[in-house]
Backbone as JSON, one array per atom type, in Angstrom:
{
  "sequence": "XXXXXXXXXXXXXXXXXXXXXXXXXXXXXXXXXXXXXXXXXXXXXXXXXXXXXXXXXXXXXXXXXXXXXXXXXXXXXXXXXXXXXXXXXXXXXXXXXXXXXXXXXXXXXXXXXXXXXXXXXXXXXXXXXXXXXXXXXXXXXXXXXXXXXXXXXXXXXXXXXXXXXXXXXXXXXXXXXXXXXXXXXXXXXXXXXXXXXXXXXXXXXXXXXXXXXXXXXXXXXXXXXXXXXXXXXXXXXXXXXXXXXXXXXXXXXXXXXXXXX",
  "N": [[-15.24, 28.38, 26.63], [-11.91, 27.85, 25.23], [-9.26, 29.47, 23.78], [-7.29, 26.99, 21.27], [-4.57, 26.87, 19.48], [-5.4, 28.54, 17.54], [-8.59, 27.46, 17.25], [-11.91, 27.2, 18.67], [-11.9, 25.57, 21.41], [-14.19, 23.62, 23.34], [-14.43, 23.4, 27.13], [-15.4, 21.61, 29.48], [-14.88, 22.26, 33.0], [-14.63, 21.54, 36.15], [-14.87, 21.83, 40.12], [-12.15, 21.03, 42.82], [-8.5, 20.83, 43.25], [-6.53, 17.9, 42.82], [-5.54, 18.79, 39.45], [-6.99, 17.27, 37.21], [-7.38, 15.43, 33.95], [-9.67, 14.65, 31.28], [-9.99, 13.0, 28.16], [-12.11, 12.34, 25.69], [-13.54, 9.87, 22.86], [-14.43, 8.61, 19.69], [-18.02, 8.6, 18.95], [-18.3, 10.98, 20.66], [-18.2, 13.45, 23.43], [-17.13, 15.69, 26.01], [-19.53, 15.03, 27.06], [-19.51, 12.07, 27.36], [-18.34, 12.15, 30.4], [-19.82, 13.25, 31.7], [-20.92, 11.94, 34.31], [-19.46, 10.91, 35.87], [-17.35, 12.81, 36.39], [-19.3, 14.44, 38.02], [-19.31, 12.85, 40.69], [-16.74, 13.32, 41.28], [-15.46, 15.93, 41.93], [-15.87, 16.87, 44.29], [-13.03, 16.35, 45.12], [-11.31, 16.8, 42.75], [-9.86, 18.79, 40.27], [-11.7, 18.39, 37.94], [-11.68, 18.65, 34.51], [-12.62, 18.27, 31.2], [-12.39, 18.77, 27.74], [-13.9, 18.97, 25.05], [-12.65, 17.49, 21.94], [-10.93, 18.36, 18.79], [-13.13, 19.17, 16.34], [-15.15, 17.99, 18.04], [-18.68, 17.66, 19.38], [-18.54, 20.67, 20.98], [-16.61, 22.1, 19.71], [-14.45, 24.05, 17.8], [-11.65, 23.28, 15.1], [-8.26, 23.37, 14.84], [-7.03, 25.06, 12.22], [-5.45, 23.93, 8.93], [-5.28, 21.05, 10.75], [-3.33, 18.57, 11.55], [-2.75, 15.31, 11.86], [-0.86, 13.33, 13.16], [0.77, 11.39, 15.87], [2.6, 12.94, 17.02], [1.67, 15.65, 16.41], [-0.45, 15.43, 17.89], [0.1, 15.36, 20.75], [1.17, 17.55, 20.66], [-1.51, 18.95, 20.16], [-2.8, 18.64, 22.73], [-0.92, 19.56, 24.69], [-0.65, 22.1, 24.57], [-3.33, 22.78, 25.25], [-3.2, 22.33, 27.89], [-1.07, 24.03, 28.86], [-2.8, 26.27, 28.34], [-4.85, 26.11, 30.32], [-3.59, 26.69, 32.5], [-2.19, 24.24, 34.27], [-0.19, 23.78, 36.1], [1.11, 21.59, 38.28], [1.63, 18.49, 37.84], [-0.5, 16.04, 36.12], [-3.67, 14.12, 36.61], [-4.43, 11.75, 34.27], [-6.93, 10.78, 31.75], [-8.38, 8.36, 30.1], [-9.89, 7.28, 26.76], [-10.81, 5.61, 23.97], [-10.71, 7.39, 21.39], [-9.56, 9.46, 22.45], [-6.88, 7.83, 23.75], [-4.82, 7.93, 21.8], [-4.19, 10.63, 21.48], [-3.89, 11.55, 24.26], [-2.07, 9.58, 25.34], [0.3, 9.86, 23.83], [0.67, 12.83, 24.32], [1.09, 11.53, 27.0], [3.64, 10.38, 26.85], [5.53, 12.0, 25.58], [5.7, 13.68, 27.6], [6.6, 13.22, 30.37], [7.31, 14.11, 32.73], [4.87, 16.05, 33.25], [2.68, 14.23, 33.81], [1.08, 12.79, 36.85], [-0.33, 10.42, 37.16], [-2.42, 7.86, 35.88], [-5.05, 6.78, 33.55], [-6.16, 4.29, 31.71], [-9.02, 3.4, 29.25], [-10.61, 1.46, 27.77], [-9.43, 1.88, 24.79], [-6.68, 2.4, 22.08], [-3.2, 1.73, 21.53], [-0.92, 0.4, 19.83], [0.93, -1.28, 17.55], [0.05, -3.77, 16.31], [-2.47, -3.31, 16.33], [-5.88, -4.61, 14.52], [-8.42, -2.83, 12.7], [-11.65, -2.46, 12.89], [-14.85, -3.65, 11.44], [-16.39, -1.41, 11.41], [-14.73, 0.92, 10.99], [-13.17, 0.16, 8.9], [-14.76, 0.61, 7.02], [-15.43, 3.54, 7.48], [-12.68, 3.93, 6.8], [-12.41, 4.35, 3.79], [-12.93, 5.17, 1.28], [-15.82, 5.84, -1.08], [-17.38, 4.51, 0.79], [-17.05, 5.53, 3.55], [-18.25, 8.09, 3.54], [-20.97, 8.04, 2.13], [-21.8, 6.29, 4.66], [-21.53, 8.11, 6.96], [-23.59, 10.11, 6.0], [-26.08, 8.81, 6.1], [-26.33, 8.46, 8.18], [-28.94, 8.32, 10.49], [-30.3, 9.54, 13.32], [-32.3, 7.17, 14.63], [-30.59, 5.09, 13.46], [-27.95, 5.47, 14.19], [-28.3, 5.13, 17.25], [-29.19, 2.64, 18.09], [-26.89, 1.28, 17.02], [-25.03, 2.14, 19.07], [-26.67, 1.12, 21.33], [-26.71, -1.93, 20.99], [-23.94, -2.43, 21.36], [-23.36, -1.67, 24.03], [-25.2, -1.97, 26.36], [-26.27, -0.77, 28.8], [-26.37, 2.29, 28.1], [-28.11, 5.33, 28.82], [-30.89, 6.68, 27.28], [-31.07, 9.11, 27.07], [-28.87, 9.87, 27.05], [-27.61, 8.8, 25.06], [-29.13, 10.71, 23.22], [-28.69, 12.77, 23.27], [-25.98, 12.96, 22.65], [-25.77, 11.99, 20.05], [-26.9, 14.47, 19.06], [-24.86, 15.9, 18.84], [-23.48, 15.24, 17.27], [-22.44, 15.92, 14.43], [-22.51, 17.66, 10.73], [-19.94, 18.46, 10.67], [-17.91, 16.97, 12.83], [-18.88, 14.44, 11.85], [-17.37, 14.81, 9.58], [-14.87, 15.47, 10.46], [-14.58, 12.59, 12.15], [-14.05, 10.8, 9.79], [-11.71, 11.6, 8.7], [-10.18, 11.56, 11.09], [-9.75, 8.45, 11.4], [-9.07, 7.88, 8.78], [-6.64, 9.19, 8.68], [-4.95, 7.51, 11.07], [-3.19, 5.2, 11.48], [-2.37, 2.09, 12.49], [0.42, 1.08, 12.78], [1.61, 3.24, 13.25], [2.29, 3.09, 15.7], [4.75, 2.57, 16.08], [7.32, 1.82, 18.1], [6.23, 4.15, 19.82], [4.33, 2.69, 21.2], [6.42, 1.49, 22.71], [7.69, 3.19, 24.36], [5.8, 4.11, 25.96], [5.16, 2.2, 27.66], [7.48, 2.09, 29.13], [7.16, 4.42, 30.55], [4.75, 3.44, 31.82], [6.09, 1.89, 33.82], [7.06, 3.67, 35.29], [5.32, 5.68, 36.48], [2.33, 5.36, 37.54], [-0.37, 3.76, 36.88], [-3.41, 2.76, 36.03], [-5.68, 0.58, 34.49], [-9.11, 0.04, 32.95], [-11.73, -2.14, 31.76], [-14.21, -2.3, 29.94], [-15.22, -5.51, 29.33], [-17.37, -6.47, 26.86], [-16.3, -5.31, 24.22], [-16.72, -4.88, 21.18], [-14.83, -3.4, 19.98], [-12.18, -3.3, 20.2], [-10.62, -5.38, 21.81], [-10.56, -7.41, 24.93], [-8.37, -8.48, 25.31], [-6.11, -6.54, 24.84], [-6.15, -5.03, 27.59], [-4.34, -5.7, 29.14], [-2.08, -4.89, 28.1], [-1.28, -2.69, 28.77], [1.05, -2.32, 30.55], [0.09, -1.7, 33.44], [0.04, -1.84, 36.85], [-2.69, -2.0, 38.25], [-4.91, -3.71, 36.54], [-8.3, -3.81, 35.82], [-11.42, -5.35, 35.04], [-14.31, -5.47, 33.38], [-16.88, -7.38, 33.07], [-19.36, -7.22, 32.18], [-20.06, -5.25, 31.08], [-19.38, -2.8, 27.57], [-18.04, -0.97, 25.28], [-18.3, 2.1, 25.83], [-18.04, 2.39, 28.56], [-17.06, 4.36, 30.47], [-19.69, 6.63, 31.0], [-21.47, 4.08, 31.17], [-21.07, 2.67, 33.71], [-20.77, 4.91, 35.6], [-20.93, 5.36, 38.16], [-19.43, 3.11, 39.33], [-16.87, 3.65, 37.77], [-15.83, 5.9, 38.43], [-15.84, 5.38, 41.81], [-13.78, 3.85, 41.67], [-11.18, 5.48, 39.96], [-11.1, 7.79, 41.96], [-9.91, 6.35, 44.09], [-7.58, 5.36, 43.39], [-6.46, 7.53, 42.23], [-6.3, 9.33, 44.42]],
  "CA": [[-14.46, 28.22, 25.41], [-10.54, 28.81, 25.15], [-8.76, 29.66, 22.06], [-6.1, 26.55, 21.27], [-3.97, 26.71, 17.89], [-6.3, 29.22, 16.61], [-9.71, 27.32, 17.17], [-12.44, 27.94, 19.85], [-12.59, 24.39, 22.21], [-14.91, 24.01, 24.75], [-13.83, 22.82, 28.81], [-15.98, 21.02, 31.04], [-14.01, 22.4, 34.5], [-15.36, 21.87, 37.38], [-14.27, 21.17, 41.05], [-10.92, 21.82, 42.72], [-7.75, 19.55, 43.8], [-5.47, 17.61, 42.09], [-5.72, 18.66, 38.19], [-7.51, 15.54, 36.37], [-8.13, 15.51, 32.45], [-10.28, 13.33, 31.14], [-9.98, 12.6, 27.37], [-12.86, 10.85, 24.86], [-13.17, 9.53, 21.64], [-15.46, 9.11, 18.97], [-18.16, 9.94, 18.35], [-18.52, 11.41, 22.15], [-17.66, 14.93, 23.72], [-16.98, 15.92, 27.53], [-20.62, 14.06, 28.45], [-18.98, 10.99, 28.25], [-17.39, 12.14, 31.63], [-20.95, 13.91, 33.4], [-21.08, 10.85, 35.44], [-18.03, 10.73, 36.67], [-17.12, 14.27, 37.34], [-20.33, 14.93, 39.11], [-18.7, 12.08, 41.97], [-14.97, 13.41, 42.08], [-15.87, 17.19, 41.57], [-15.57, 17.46, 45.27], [-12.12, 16.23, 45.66], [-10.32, 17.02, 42.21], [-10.06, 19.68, 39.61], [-11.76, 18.06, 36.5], [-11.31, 18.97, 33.3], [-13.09, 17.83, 30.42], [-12.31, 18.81, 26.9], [-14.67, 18.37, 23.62], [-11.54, 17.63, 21.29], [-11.04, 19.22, 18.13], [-14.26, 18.72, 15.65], [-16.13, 16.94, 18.48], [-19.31, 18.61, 20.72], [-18.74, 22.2, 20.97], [-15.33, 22.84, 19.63], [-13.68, 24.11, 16.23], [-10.67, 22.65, 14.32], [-7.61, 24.37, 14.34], [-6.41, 25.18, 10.9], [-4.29, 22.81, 9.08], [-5.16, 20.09, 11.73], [-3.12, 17.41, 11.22], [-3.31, 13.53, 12.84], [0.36, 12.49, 13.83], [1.32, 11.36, 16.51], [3.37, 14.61, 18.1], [0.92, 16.92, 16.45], [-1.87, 15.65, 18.64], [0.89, 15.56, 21.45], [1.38, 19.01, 21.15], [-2.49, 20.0, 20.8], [-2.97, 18.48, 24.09], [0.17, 20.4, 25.8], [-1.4, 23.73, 24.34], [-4.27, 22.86, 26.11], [-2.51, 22.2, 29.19], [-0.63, 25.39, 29.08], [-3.3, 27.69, 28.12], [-5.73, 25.57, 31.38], [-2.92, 27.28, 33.56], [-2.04, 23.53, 35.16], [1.65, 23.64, 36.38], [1.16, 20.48, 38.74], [1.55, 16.61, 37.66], [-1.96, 15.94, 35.98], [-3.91, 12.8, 36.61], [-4.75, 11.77, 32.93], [-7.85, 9.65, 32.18], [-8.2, 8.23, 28.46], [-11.28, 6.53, 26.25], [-11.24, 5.51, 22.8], [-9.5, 8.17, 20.17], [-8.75, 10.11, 23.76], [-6.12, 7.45, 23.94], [-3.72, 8.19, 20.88], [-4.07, 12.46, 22.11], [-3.39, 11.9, 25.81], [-1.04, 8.65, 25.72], [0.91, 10.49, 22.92], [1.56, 13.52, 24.82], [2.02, 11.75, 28.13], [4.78, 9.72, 26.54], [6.38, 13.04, 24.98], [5.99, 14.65, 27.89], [6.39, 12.27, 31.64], [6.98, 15.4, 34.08], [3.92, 16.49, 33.66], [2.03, 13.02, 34.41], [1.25, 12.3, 38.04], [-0.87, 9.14, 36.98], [-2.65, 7.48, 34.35], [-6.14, 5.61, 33.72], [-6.7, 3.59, 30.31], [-10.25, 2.59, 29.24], [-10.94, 0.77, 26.27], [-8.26, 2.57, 23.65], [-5.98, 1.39, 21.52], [-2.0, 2.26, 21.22], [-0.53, -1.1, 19.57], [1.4, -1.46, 16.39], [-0.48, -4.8, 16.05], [-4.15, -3.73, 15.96], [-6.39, -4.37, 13.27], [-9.57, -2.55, 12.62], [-13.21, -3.07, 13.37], [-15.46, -3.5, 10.55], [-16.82, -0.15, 11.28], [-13.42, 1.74, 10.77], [-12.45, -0.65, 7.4], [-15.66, 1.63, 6.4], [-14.48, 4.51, 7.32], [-11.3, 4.79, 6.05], [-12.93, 3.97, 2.56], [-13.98, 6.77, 0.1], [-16.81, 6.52, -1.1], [-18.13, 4.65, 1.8], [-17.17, 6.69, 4.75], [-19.11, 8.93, 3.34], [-22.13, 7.26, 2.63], [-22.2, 6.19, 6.43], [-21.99, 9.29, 7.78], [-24.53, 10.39, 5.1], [-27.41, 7.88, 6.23], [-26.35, 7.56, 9.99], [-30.18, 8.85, 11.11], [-30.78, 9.05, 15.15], [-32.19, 5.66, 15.33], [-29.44, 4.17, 13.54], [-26.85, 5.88, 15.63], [-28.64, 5.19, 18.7], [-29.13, 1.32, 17.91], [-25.4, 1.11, 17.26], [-24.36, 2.43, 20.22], [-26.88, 0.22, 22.53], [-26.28, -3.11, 20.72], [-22.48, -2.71, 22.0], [-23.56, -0.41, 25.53], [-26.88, -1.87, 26.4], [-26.69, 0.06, 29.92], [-26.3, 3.57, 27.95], [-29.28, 5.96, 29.16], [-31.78, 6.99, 26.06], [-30.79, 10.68, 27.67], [-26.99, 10.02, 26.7], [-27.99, 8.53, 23.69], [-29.97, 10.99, 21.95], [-27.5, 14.2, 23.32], [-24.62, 12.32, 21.68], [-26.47, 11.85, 18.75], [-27.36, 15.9, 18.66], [-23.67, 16.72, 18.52], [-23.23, 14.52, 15.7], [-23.31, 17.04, 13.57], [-21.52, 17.35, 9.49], [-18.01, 18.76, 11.04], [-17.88, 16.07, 13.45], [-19.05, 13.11, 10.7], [-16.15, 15.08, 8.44], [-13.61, 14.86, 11.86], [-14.14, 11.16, 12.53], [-13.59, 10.05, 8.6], [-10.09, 12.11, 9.01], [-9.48, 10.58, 12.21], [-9.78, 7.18, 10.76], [-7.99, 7.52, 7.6], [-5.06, 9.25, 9.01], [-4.51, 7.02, 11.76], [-2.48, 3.81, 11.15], [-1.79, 1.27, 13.99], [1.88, 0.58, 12.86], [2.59, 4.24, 13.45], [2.49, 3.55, 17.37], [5.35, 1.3, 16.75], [8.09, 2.66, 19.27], [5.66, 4.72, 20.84], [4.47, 1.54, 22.38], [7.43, 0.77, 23.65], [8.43, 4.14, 25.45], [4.25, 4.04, 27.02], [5.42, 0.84, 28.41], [8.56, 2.43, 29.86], [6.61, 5.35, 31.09], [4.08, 3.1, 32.96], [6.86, 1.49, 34.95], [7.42, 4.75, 36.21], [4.24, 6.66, 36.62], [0.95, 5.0, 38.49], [-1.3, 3.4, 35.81], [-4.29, 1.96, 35.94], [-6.74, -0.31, 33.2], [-10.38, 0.11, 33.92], [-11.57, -2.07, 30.42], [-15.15, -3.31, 29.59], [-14.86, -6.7, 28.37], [-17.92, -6.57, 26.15], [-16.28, -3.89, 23.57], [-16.45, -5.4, 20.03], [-13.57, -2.66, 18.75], [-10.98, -3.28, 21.05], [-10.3, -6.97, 22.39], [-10.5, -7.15, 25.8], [-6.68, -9.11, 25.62], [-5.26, -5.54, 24.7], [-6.25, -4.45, 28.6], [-3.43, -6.54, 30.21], [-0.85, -4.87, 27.46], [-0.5, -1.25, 28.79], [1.64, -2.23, 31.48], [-0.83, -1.19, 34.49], [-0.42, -2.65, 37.94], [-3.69, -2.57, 38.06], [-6.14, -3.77, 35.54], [-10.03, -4.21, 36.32], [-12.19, -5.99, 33.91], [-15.71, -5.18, 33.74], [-17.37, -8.94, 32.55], [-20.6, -7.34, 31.82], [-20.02, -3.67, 29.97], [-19.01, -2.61, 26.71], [-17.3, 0.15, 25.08], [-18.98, 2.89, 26.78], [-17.89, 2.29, 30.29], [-17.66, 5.53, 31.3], [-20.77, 6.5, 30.42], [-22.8, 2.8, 30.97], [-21.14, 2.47, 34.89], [-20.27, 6.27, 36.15], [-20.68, 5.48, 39.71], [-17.7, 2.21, 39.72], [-15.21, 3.86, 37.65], [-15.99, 7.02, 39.6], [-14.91, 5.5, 42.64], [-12.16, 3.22, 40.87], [-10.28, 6.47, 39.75], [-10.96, 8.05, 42.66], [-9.27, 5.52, 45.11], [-6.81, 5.37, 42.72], [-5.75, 9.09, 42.16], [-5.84, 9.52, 45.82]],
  "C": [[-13.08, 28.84, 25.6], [-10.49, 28.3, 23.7], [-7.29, 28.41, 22.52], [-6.18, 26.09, 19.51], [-5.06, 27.52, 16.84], [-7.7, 28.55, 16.63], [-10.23, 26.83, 18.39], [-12.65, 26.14, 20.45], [-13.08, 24.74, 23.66], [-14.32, 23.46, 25.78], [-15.11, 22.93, 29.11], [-15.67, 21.12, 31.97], [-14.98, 22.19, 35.36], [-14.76, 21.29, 38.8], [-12.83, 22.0, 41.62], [-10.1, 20.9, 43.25], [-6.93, 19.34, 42.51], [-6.32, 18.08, 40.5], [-5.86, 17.54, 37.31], [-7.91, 15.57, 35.14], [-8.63, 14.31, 32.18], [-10.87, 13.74, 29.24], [-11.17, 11.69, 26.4], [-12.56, 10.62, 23.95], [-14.16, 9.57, 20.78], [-16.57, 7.95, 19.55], [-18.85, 10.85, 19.76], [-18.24, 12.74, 22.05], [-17.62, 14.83, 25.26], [-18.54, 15.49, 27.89], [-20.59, 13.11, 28.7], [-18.73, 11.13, 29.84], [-18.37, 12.29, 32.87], [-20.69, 12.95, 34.75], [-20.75, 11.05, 36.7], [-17.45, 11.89, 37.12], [-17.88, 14.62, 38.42], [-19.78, 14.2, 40.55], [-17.13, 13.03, 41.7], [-15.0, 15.01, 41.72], [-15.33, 17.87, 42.76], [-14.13, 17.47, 45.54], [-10.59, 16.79, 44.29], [-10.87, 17.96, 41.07], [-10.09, 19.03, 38.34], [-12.61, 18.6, 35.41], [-11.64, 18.13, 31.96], [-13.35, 18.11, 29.32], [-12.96, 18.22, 25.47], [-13.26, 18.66, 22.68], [-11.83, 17.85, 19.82], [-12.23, 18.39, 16.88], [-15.53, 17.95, 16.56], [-17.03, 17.98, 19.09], [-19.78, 19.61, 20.17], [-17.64, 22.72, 20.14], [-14.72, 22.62, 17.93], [-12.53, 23.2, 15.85], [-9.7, 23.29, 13.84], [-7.24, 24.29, 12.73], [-5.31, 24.3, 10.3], [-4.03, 21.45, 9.78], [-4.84, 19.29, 11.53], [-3.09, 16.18, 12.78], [-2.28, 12.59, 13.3], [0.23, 12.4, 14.83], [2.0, 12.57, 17.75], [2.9, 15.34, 17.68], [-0.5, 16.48, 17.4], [-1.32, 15.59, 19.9], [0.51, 17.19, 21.74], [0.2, 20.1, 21.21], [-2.68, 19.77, 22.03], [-2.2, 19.31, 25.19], [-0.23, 21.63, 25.33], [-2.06, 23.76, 25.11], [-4.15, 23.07, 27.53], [-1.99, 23.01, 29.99], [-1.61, 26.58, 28.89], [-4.63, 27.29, 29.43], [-4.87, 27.08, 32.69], [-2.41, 26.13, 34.46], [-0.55, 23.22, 34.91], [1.71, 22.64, 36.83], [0.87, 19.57, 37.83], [0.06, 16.5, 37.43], [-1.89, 14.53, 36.4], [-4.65, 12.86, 34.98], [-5.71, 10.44, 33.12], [-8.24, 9.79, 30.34], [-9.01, 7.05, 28.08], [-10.86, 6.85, 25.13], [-10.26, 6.59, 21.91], [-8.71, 9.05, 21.3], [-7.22, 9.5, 23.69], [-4.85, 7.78, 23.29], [-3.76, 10.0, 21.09], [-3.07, 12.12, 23.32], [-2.29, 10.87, 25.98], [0.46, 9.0, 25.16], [1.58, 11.53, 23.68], [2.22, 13.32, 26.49], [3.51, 10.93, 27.7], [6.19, 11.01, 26.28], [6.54, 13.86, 26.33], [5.73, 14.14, 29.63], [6.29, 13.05, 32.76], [5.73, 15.57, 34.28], [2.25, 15.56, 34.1], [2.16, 12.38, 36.21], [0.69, 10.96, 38.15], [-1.75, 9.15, 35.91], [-3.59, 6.42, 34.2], [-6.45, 5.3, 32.16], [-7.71, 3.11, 30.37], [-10.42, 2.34, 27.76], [-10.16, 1.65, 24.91], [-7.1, 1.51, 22.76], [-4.49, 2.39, 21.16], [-0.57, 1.49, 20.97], [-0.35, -1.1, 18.21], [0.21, -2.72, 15.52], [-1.91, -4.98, 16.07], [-4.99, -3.84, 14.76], [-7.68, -3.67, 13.24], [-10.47, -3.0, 12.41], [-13.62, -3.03, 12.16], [-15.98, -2.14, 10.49], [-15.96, 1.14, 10.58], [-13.14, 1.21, 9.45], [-13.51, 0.42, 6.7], [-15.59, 3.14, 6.7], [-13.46, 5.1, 7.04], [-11.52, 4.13, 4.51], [-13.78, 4.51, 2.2], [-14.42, 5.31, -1.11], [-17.99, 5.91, 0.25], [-18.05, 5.02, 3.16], [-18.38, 7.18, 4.44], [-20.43, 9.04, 3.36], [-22.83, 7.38, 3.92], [-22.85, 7.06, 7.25], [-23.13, 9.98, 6.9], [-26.06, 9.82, 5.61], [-27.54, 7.5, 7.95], [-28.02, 8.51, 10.71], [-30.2, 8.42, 13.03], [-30.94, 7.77, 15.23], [-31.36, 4.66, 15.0], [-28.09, 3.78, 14.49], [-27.37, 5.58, 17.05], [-28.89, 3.13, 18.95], [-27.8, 0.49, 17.62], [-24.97, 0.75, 18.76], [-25.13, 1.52, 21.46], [-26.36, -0.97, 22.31], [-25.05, -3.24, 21.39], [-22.26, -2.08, 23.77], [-25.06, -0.59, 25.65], [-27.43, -0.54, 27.84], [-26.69, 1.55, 29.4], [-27.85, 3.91, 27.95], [-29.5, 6.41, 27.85], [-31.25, 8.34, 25.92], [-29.44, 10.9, 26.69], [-27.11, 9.84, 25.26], [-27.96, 9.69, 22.54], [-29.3, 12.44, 22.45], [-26.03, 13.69, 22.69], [-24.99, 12.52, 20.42], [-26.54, 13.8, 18.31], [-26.32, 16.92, 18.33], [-23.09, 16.37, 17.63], [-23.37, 15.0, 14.73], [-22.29, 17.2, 11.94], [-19.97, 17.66, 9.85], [-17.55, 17.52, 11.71], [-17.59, 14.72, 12.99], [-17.41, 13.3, 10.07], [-14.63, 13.93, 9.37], [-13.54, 12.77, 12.18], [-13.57, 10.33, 11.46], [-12.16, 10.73, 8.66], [-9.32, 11.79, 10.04], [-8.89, 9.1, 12.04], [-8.95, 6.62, 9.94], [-6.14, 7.98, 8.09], [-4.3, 8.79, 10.02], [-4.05, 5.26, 11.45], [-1.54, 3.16, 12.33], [-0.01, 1.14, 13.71], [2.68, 1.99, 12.74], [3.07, 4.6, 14.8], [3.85, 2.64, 17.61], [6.68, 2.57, 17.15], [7.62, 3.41, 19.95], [4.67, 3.92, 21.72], [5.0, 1.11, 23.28], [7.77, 2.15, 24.71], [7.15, 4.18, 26.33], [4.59, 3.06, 27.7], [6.83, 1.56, 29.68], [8.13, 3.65, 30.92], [5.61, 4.58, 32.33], [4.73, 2.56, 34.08], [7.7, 2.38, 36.06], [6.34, 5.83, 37.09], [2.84, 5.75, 36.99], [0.1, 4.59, 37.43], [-2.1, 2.34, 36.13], [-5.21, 1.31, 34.93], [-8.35, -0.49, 33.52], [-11.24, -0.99, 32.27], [-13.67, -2.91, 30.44], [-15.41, -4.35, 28.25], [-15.61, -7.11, 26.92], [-17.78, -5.39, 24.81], [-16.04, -5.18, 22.06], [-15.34, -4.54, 19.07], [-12.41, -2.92, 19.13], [-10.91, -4.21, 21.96], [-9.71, -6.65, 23.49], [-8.7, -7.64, 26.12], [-5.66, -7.72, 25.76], [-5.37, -4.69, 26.53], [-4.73, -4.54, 29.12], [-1.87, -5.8, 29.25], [-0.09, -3.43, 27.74], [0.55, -1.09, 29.91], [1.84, -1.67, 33.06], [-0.57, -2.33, 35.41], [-1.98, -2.92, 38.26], [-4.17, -2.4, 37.42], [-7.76, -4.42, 35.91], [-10.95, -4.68, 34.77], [-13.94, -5.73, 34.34], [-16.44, -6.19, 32.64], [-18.8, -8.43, 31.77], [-21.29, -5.81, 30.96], [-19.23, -3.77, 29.14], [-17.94, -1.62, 26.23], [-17.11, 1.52, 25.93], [-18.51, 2.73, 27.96], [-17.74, 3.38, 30.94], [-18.76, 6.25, 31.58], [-21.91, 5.48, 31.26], [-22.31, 2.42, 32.82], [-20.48, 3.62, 35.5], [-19.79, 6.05, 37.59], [-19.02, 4.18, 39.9], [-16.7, 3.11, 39.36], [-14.84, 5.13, 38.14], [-15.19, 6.8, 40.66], [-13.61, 4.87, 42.42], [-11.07, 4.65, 40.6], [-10.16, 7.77, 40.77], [-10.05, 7.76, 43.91], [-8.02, 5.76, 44.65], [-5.6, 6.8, 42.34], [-5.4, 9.58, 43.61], [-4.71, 9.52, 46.35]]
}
């Protein structure tokens, strides 16, 4: 546990080498990543953050949901890790608007850059799931009635390859702060606030090493948005879902391995 902005988040470190963060989203925590750390452990120093309300980790005070305030929790983090070198940044789902946010604000400290299924597009619209979440009184509800096997029948229907294991430890961190954190995530995030910070991520990838790792079967995030982050390379995965870190550890393991190299 370190202390950032006044509240206690947990780190997943492990390994040593280039400095690699690796970013999730909801309703996940740093075991999205087990997989995948356990393969690149030997060669790079990763770093795996339960972000604020998710997992293990508190909520600083005041926490607000802009844009350059989730910029600048990420560069707290960054600075209080101790990593002076060029990170490799690796980004899933709400990960994306944290880590794309502050690598835009902040390009020095980006040595490269892996997108997986996220969204950072003036022009997206929300999933049916999210239209219910950012809607009092039924957010609330939701998270009110979401029982294990609902939550766990969710998450295969869209991630049939996710292990029962992953499942039902996801599910156990799902806990009322968490439920609270994702309906505040939801409501205070509005796609047409990425507009110009689209455009400078675009300007940033033509400078900085980016890759697209995207599984095509994600019903929140249309596989068309892969091809838009301005990644020399983009990989399509024809036969996974949202989950992809998670549902194929060992590919995008060595995919971001080759790649960071």
């Amino acid at each position: 546990m370190i202390q950032i902005q006044g509240a206690s988040i947990y780190i997943d470190e492990q390994g040593s080498g280039s400095p690699t963060l690796f970013l999730h989203g909801n309703p996940d925590s740093s075991i999205l990543w087990r997989g995948i750390i356990a393969q690149l452990k030997s060669r790079f120093r990763c770093i795996a953050p339960d972000l604020p309300g998710f997992g293990h980790s508190g909520i600083p005070k005041a926490f607000k949901y802009s844009l350059p305030e989730l910029s600048h929790f990420i560069d707290d983090l960054v600075i209080a890790l101790k990593i002076r070198d060029p990170l490799n940044l690796v980004v899933h789902d709400f990960g994306g608007p944290y880590g794309l946010a502050w690598a835009v604000k902040h390009p020095e400290k980006l040595r490269g850059l892996a997108v997986i299924n996220t969204i950072f597009f003036s022009d997206y619209r929300w999933h049916s799931w999210a239209k219910i979440w950012r809607t009092w009184p039924l957010g609330e509800l939701s998270m009110a009635t979401t029982t294990g096997w609902a939550f766990r029948t969710m998450m295969r229907k869209n991630a049939p390859r996710l292990s029962e294991e992953h499942l039902r430890e996801t599910y156990s961190l799902f806990q009322p702060r968490t439920r609270k954190m994702v309906l505040d995530l939801y409501r205070a995030t509005d796609p047409k606030n990425y507009k110009g910070w689209e455009d400078e991520l675009l300007q940033l990838t033509a400078r900085v090493p980016a890759i697209v790792l995207w599984g095509d079967r994600d019903p929140y995030v249309s596989l068309a948005y892969a091809e838009r982050f301005g990644a020399k390379q983009v990989v399509h995965y024809a036969d996974y879902g949202h989950w992809l870190p998670a549902e194929n550890p060992e590919d995008v393991a060595r995919r971001l391995g080759e790649f960071f190299k």
